[in-house]
LODOSE-120951 format. One line per field, with one value per residue: residue in one letter; z negated, y negated, x negated of N, C-alpha, C in turn. Coordinates in Angstrom, 3 decimals. Layout:
! LODOSE-120951
aa	(A  ...)
n.zz	(Z  ...)
n.yy	(Y  ...)
n.xx	(X  ...)
ca.zz	(Z  ...)
ca.yy	(Y  ...)
ca.xx	(X  ...)
c.zz	(Z  ...)
c.yy	(Y  ...)
c.xx	(X  ...)
This chain:
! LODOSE-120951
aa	(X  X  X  X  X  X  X  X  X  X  X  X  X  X  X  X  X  X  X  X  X  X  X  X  X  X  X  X  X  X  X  X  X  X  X  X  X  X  X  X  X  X  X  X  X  X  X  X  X  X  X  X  X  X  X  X  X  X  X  X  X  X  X  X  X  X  X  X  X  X  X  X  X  X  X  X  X  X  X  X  X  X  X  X  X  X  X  X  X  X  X  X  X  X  X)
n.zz	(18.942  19.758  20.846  18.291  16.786  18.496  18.044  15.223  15.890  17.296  15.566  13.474  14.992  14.959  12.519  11.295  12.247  10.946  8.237  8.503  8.670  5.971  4.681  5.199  4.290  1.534  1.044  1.782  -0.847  -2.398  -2.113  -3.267  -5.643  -8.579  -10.808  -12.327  -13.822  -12.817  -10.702  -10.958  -11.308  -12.841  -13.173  -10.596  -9.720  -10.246  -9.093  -6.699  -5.537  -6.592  -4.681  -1.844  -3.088  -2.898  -0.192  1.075  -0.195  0.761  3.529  3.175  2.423  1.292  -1.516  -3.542  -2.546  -1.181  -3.416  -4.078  -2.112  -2.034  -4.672  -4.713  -2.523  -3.187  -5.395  -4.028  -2.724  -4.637  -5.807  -3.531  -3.461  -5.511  -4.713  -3.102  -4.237  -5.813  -4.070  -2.676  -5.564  -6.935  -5.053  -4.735  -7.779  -7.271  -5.064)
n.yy	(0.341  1.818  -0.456  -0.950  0.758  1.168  -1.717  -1.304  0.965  -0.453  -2.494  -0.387  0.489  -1.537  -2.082  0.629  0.958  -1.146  -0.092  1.731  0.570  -0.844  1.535  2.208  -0.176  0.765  3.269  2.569  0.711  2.800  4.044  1.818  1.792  2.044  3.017  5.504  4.646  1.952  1.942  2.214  -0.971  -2.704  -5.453  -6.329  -5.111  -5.984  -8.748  -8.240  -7.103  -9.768  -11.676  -10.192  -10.640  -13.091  -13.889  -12.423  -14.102  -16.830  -16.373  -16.312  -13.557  -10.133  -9.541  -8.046  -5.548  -5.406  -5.647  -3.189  -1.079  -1.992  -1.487  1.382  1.759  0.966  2.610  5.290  4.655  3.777  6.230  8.153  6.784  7.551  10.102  9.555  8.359  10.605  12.664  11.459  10.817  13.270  15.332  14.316  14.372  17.473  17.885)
n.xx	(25.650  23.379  22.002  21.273  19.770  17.421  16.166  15.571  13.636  11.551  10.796  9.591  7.857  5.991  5.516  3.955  1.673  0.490  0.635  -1.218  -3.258  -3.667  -4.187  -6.746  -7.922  -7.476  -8.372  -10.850  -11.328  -11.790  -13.280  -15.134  -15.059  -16.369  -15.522  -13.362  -11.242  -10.812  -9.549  -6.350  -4.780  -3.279  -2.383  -3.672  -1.447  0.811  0.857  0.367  3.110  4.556  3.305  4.550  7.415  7.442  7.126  9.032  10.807  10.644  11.386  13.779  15.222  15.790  14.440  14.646  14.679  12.865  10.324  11.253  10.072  7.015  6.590  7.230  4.947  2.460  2.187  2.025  -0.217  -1.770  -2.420  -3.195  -5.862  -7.076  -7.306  -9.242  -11.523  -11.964  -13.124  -15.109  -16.705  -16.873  -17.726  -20.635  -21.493  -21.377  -22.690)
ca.zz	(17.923  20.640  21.223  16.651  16.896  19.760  17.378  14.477  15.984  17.710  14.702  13.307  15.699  14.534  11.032  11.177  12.527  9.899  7.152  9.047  8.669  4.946  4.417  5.739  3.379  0.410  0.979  1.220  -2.381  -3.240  -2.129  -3.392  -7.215  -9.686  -12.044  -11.751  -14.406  -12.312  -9.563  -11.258  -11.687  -13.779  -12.975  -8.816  -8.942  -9.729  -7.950  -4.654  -5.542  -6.690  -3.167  -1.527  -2.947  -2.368  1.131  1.503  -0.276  1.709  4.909  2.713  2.523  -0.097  -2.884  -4.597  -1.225  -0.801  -4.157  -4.400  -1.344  -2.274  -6.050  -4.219  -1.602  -3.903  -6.225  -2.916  -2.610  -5.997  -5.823  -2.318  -3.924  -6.628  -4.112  -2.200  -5.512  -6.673  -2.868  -2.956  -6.517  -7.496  -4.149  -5.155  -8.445  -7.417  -4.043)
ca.yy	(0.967  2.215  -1.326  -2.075  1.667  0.581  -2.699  -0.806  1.513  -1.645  -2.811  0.323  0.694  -2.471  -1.562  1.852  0.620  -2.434  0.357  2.736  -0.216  -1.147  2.783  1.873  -0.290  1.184  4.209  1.524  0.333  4.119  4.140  0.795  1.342  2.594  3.599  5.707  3.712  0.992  2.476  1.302  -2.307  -3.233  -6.551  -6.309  -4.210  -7.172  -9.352  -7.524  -7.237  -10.938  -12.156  -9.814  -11.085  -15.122  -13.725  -12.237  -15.531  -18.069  -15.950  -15.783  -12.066  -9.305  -9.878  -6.665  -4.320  -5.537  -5.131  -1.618  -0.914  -2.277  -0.982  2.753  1.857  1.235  3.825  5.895  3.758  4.353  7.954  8.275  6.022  8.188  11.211  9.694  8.410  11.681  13.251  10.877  10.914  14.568  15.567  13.619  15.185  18.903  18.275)
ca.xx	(24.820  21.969  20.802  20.381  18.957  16.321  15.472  14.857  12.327  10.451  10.358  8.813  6.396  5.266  5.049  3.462  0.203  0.207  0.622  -1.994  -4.588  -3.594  -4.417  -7.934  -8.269  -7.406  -9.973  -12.464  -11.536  -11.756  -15.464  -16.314  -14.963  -17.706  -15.017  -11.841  -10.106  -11.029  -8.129  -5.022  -5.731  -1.963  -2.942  -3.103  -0.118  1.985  0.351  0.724  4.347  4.499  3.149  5.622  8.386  7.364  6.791  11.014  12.162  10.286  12.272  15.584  15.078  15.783  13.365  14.670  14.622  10.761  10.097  11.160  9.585  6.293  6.376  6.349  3.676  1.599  1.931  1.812  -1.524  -2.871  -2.656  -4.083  -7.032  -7.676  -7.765  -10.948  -12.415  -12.517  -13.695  -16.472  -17.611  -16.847  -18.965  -21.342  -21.854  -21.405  -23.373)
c.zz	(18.488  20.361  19.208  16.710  17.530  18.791  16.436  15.129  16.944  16.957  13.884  13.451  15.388  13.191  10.784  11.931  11.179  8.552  7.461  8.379  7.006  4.240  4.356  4.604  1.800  0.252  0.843  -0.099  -2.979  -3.425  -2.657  -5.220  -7.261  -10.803  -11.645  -12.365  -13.284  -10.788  -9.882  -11.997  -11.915  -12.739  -11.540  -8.317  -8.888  -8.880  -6.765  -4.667  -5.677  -5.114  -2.498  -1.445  -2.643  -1.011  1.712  1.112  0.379  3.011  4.618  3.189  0.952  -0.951  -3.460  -3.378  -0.899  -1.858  -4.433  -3.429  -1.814  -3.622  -5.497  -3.380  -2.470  -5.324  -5.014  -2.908  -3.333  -5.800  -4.701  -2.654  -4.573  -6.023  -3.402  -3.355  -5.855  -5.517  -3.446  -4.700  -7.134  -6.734  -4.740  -6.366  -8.096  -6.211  -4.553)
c.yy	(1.372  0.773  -1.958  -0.659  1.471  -0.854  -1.795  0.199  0.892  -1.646  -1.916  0.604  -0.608  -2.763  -0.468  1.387  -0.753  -1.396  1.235  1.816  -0.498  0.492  2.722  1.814  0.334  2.588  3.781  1.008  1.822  4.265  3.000  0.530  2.405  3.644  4.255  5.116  2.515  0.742  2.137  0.310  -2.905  -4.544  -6.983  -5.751  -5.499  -8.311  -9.469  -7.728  -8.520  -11.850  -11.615  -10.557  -12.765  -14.932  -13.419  -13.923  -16.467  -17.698  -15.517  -14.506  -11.659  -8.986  -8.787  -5.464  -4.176  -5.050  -3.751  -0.666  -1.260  -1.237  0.834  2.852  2.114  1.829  4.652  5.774  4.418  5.830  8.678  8.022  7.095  9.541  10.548  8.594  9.742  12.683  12.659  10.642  12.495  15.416  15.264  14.179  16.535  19.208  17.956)
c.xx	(23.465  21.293  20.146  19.554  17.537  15.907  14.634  13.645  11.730  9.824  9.456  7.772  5.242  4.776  4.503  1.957  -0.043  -0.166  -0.425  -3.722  -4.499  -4.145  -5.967  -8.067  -8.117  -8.061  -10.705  -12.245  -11.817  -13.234  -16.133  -16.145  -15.932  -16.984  -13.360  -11.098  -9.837  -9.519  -7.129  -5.004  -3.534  -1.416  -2.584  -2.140  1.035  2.056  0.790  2.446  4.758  4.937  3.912  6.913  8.562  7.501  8.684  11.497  11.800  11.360  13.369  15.815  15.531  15.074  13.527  14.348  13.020  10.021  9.844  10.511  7.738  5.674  6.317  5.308  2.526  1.367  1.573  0.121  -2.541  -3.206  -3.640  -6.098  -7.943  -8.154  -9.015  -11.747  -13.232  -13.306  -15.111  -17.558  -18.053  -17.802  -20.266  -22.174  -22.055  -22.565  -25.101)
């Protein structure tokens, strides 16, 4: 059980900087929309999830485990978004 313990947090460590940098970006869409509607884009949510799941079944993976994983990131995402939307525009106005 130590040595699947010791995989999984490899593997971690190798996903916690991937999600650190996807964080990046998605502040930079916060600063580069014009509009706060413009922040939950319906549209790219499935998308993202879409590509996801082509991405598990090409590697005969769990299409629903990625999914549901995904479908909270980025709500996680969105919300984050909308907090440095509103940093940078609400500043903006009051400053």
């Amino acid at each position: 059980m130590a040595e699947v313990r010791e995989e999984i947090d490899r593997v971690d460590r190798m996903i916690v900087p991937l999600l650190l940098q996807r964080l990046e970006y998605i502040a930079q869409a916060g600063h580069i929309k014009s509009d706060r509607e413009a922040v939950r884009d319906n549209w790219r949510v499935e998308d993202v999830v879409s590509k996801a799941k082509a991405t598990a079944e090409a590697q005969s993976g769990n299409t629903q485990y990625i999914e549901d994983i995904y479908r909270h990131l980025i709500e996680w995402s969105i919300n984050h978004e909308f907090g440095v939307w509103d940093d940078v525009n609400c500043s903006s106005i009051s400053g």
